[in-house]
GUVO-905976 format. One record per residue (C-alpha): residue in one letter; x, y, z. Coordinates in steps of 0.25 Angstrom, whole numbers, plus 2048, in hexadecimal, padded with zeros to 3 digits. Example, Ala and Ser with C-alpha at 12.3 -4.5 7.8 and 13.67 -1.06 7.14 Angstrom:
residues 2
<kolse><aa>A</aa><east>831</east><north>7EE</north><up>81F</up></kolse>
<kolse><aa>S</aa><east>837</east><north>7FC</north><up>81D</up></kolse>
//
This chain:
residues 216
<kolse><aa>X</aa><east>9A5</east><north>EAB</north><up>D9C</up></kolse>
<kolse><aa>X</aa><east>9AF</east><north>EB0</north><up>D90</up></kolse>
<kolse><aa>X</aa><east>9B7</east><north>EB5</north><up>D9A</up></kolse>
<kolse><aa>X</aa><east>9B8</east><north>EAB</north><up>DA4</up></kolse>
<kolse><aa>X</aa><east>9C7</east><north>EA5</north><up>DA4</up></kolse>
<kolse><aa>X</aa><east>9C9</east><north>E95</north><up>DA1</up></kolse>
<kolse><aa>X</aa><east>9C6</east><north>E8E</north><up>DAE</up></kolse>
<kolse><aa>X</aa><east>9BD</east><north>E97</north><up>DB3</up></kolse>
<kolse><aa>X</aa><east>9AE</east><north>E96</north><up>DB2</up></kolse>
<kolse><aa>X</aa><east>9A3</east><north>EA2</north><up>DB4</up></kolse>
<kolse><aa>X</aa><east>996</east><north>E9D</north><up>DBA</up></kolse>
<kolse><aa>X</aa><east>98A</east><north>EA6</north><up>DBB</up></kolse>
<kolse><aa>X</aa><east>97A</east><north>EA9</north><up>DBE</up></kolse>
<kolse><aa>X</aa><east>972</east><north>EB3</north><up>DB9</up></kolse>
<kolse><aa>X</aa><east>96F</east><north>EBE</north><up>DC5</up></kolse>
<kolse><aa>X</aa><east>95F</east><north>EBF</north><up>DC8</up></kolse>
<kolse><aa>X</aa><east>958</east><north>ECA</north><up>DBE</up></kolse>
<kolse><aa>X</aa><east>94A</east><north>ECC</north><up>DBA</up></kolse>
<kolse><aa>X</aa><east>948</east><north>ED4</north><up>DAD</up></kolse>
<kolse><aa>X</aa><east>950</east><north>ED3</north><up>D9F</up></kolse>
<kolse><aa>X</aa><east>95F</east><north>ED0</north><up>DA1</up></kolse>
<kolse><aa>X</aa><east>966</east><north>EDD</north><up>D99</up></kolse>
<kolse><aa>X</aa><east>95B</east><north>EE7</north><up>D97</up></kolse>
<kolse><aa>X</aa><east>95D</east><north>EF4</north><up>D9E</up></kolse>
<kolse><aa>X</aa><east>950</east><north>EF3</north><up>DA2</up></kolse>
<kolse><aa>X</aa><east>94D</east><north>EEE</north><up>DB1</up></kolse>
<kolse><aa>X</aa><east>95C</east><north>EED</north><up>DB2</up></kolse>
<kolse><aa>X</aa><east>95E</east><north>EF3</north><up>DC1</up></kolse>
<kolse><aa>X</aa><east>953</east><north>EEB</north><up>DC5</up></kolse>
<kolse><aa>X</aa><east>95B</east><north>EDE</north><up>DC0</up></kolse>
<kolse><aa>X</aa><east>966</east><north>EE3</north><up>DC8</up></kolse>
<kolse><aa>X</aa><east>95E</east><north>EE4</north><up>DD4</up></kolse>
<kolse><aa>X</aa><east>959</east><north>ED7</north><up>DD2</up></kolse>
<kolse><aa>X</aa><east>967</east><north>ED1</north><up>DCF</up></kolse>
<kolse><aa>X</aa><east>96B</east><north>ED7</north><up>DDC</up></kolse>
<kolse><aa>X</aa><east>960</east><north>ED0</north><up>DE5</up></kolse>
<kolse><aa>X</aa><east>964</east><north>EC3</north><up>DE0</up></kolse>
<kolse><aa>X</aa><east>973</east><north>EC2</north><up>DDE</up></kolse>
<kolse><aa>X</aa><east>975</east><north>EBA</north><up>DEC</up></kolse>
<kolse><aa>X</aa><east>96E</east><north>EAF</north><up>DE6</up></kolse>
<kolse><aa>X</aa><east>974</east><north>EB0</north><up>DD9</up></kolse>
<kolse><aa>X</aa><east>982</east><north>EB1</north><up>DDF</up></kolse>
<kolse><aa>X</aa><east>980</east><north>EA6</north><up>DE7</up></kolse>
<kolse><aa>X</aa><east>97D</east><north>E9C</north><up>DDB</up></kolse>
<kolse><aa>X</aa><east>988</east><north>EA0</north><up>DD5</up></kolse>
<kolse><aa>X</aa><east>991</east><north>E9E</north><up>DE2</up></kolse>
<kolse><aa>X</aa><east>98C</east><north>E8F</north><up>DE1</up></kolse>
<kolse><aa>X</aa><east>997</east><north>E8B</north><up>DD5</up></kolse>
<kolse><aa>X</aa><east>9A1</east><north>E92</north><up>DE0</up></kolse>
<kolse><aa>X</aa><east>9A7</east><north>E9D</north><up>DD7</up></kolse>
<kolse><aa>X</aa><east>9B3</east><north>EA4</north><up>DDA</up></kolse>
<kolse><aa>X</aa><east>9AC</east><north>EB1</north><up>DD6</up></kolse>
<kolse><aa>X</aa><east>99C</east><north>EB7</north><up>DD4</up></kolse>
<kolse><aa>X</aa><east>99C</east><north>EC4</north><up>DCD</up></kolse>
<kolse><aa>X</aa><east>98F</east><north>ECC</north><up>DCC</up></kolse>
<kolse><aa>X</aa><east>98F</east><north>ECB</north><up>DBC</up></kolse>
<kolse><aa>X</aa><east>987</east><north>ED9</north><up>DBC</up></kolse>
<kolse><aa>X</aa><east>98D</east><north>EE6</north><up>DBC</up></kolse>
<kolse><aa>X</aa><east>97F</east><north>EEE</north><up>DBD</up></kolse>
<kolse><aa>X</aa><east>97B</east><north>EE8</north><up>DC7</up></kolse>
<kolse><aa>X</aa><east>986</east><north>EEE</north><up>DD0</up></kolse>
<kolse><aa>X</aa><east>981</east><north>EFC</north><up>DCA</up></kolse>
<kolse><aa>X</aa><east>974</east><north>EF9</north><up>DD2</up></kolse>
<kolse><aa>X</aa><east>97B</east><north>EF4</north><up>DDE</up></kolse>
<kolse><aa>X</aa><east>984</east><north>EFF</north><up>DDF</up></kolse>
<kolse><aa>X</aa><east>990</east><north>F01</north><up>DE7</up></kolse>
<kolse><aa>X</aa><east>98E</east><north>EFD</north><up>DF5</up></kolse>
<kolse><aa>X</aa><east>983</east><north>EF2</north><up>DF0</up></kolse>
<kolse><aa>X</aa><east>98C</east><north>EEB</north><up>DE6</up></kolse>
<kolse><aa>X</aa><east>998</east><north>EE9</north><up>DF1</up></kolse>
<kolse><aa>X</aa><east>98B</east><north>EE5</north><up>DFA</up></kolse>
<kolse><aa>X</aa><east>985</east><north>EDA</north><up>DF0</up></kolse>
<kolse><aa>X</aa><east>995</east><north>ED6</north><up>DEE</up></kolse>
<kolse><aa>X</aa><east>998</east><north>ED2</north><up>DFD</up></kolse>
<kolse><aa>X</aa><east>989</east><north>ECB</north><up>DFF</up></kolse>
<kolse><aa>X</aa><east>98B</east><north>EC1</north><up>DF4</up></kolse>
<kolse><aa>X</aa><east>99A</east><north>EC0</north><up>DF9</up></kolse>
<kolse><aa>X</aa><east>992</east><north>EBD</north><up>E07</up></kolse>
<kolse><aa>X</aa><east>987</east><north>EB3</north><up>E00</up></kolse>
<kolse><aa>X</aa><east>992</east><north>EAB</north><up>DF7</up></kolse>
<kolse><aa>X</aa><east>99F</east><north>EAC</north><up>DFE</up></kolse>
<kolse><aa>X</aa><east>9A5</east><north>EB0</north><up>DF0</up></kolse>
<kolse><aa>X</aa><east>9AB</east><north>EBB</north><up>DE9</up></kolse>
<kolse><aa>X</aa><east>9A0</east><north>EC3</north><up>DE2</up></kolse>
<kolse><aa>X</aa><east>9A4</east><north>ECD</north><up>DDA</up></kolse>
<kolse><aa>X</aa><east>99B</east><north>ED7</north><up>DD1</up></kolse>
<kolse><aa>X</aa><east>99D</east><north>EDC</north><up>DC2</up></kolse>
<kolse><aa>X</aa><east>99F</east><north>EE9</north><up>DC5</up></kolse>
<kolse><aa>X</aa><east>9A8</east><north>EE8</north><up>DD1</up></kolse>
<kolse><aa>X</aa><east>9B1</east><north>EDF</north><up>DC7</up></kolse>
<kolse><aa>X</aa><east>9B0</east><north>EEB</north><up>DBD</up></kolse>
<kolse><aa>X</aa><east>9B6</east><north>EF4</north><up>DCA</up></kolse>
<kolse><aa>X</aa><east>9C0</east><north>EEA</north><up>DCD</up></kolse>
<kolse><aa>X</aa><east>9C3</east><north>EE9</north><up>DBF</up></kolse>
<kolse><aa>X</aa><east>9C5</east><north>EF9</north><up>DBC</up></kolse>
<kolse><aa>X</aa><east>9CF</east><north>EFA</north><up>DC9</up></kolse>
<kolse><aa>X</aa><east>9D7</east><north>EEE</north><up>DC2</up></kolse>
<kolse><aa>X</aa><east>9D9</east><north>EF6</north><up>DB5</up></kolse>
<kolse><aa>X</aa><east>9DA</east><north>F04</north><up>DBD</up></kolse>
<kolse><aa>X</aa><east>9CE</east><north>F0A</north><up>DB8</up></kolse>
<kolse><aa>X</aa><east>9C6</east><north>F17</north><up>DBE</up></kolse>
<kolse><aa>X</aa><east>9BF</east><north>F1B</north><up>DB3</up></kolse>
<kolse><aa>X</aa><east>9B5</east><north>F13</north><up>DAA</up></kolse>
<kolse><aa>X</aa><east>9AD</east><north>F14</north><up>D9C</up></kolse>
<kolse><aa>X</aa><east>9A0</east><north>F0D</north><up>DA1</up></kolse>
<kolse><aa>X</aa><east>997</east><north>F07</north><up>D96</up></kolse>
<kolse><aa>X</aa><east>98C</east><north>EFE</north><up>D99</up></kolse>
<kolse><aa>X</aa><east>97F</east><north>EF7</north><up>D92</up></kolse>
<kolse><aa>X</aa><east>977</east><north>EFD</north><up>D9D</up></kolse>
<kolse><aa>X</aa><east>96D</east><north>F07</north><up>D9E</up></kolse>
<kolse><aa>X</aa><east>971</east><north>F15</north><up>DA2</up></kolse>
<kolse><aa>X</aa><east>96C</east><north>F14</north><up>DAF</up></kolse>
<kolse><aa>X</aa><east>973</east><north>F09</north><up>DB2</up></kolse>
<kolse><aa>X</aa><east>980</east><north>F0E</north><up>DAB</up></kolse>
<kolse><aa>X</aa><east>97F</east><north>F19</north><up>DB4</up></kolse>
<kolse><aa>X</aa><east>97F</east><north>F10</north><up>DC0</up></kolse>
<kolse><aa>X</aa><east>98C</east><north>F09</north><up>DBC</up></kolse>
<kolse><aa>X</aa><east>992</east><north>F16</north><up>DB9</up></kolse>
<kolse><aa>X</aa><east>98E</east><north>F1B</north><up>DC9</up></kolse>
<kolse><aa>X</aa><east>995</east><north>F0D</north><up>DCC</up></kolse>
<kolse><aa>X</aa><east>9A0</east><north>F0D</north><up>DC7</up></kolse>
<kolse><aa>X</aa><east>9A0</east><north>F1E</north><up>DCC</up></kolse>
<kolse><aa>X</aa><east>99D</east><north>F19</north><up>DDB</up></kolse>
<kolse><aa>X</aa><east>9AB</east><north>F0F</north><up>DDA</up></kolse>
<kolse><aa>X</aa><east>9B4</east><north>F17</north><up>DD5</up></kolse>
<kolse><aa>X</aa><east>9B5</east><north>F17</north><up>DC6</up></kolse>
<kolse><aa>X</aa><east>9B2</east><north>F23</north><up>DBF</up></kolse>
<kolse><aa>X</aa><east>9A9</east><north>F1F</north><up>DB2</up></kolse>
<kolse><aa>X</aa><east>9AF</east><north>F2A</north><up>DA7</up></kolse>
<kolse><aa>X</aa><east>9A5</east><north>F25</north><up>D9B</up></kolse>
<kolse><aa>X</aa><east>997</east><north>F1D</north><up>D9C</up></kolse>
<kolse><aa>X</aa><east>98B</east><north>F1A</north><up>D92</up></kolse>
<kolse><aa>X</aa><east>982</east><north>F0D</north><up>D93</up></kolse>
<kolse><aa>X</aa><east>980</east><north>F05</north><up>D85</up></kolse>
<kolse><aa>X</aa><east>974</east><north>F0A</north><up>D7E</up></kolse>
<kolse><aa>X</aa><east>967</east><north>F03</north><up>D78</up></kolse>
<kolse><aa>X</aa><east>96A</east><north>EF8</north><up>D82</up></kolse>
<kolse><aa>X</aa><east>95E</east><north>EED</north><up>D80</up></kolse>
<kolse><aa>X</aa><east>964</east><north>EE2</north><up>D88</up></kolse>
<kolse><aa>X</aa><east>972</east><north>EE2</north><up>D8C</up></kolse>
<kolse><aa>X</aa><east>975</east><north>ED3</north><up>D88</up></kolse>
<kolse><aa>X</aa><east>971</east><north>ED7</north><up>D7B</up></kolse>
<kolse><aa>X</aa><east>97C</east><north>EE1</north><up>D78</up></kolse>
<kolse><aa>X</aa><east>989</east><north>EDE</north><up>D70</up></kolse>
<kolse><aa>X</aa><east>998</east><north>EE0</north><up>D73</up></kolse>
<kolse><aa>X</aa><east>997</east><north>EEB</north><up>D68</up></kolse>
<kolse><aa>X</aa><east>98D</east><north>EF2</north><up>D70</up></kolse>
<kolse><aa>X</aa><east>999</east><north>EF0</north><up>D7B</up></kolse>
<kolse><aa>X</aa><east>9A4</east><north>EF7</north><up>D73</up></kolse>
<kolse><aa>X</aa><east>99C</east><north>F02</north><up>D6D</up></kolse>
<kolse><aa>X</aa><east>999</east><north>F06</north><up>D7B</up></kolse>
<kolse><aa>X</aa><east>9A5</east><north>F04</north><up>D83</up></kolse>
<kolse><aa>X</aa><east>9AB</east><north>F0D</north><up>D76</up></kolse>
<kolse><aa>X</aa><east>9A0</east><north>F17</north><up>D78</up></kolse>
<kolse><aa>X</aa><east>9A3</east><north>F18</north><up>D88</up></kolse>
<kolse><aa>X</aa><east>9B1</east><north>F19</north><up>D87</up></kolse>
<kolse><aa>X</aa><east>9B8</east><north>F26</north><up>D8C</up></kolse>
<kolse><aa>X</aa><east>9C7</east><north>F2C</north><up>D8D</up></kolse>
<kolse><aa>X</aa><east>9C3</east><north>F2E</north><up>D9D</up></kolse>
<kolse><aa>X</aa><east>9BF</east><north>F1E</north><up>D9E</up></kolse>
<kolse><aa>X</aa><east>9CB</east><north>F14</north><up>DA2</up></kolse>
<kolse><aa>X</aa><east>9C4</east><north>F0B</north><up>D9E</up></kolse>
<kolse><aa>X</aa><east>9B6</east><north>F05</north><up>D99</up></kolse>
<kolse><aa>X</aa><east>9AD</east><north>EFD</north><up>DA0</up></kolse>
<kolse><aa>X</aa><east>9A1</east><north>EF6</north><up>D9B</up></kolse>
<kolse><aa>X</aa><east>997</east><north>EF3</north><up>DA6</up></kolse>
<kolse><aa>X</aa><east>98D</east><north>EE8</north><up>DA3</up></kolse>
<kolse><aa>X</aa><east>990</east><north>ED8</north><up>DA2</up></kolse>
<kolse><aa>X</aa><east>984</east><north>ED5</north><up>D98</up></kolse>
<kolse><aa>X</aa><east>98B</east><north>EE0</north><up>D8E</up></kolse>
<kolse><aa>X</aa><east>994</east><north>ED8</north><up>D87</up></kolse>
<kolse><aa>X</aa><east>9A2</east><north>EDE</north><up>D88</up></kolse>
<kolse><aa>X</aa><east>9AD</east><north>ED5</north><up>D87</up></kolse>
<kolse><aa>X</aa><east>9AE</east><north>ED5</north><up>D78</up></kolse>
<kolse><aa>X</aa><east>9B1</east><north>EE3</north><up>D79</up></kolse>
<kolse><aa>X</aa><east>9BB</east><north>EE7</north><up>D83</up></kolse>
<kolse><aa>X</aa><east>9C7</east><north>EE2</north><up>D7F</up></kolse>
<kolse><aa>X</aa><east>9C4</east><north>EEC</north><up>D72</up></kolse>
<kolse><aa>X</aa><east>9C0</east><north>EF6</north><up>D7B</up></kolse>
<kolse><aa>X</aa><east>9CB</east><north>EF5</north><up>D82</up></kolse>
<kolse><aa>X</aa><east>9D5</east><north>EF8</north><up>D77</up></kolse>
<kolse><aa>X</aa><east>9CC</east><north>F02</north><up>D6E</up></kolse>
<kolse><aa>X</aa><east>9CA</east><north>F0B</north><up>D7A</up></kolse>
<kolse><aa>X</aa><east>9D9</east><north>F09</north><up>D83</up></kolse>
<kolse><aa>X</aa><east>9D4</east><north>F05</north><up>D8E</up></kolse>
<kolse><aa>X</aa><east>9CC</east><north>EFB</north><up>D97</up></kolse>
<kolse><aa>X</aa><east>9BE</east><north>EF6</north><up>D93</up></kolse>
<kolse><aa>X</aa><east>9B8</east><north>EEB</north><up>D9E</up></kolse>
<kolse><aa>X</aa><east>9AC</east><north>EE8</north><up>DA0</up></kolse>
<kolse><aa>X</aa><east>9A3</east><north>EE2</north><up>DAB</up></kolse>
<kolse><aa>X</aa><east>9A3</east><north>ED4</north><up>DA5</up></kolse>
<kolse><aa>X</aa><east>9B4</east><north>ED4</north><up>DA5</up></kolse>
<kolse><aa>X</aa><east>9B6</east><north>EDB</north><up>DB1</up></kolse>
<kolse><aa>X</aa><east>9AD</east><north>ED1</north><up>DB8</up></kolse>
<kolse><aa>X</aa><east>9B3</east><north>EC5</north><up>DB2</up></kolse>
<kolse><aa>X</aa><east>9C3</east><north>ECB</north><up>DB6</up></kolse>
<kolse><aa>X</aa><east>9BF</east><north>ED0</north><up>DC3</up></kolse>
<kolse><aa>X</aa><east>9B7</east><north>EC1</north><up>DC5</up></kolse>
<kolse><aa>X</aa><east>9C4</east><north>EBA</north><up>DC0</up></kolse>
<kolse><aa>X</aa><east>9CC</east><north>EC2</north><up>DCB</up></kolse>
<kolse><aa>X</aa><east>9C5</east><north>EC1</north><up>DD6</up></kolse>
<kolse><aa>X</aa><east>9C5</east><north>EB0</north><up>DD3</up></kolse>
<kolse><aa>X</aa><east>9D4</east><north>EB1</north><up>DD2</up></kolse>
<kolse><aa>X</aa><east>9D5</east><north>EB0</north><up>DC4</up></kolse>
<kolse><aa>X</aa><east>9DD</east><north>EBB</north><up>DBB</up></kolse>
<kolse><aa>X</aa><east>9DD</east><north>EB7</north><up>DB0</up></kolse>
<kolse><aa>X</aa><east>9DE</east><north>EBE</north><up>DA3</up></kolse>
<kolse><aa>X</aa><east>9D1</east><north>EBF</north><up>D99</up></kolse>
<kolse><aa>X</aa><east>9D6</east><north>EC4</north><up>D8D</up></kolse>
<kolse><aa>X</aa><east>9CE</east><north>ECB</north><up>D82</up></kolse>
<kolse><aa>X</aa><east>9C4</east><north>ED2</north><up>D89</up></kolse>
<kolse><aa>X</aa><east>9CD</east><north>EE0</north><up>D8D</up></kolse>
<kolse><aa>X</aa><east>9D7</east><north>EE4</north><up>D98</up></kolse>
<kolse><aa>X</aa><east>9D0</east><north>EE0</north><up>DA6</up></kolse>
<kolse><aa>X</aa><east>9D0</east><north>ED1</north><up>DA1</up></kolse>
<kolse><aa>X</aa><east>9DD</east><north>ED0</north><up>D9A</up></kolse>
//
């Protein structure tokens, strides 16, 4: 919602998910679960006639995989007749637009989901120079933007062009833009890069300033 330009509007619904939002714990299977269901929930949201629905989730594409995320993309295409578009597929998008091949991955997740997001990004192309998951992770709502930074500083390697945050309940956007200019280089995360690519694909480009490079 912060980053939503004047005249637009972001309307939402919570994907199905038994279990506690956040905890590692049982994660996969809420994945799973938001899979199952994301025709209807996609179909309620198609109701208020959006220009775009973006899968606001980026693990749940680590599940889906490859070939399972471009198959769930075309199927609520088919079920809605609208541009859907996934978090993670707006990260890709986002790292061709700034000419990125290799990434810092940070995420609040646990490590075997990390690896997962690291063998995804792999399995399209990006090379993933520097990884590490946030430790001591209770609930990932929970967590501050200095939990953020002090991660993203910790991942950051010479070999990374940039760094990417993977993770939309981690809260990032107070800390990319000084990211950005301690470490030289690009910091997005999946929150930003779904709200650019979003913005693009309703014809919108516009620039969001504050919140680093991909935005401005």
């Amino acid at each position: 919602m912060r980053l939503a330009p004047p005249g637009t509007t972001v309307h939402f619904t919570r994907m199905v998910a038994g279990g506690e939002p956040g905890s590692h714990a049982g994660q996969e299977e809420r994945n799973r679960t938001q899979i199952e269901h994301m025709e209807e929930c996609a179909r309620l949201l198609a109701l208020v006639k959006p220009a775009v629905i973006v899968m606001a989730h980026t693990a749940t594409s680590y599940t889906l995989g490859r070939q399972g995320e471009a198959a769930l993309v075309a199927k609520i295409e088919r079920a809605t007749g609208m541009p859907f578009i996934t978090a993670f597929g707006a990260v890709l998008d986002a790292l061709a637009h700034l000419g990125v091949q290799r990434v810092a991955l940070a995420t609040p997740y646990a490590r075997e989901t990390t690896l997962r997001g690291k063998a995804h990004l792999e399995a399209h192309g990006i090379t993933v120079a520097s990884w590490d998951n946030l430790e001591g992770v209770a609930n990932i709502y929970d967590e501050t933007p200095q939990r953020a930074y002090e991660l993203g500083r910790r991942v950051d390697s010479p070999q990374a062009q940039a760094l990417f945050f993977s993770g939309l309940g981690l809260p990032t956007l107070d800390v990319l833009e000084r990211l950005e200019r301690e470490l030289g280089k690009p910091v997005l995360s999946s929150c930003s890069a779904m709200t650019w690519h979003a913005l693009r694909v309703a014809g919108l480009k516009v620039a969001i300033p504050g919140y680093g490079r991909l935005l401005r």
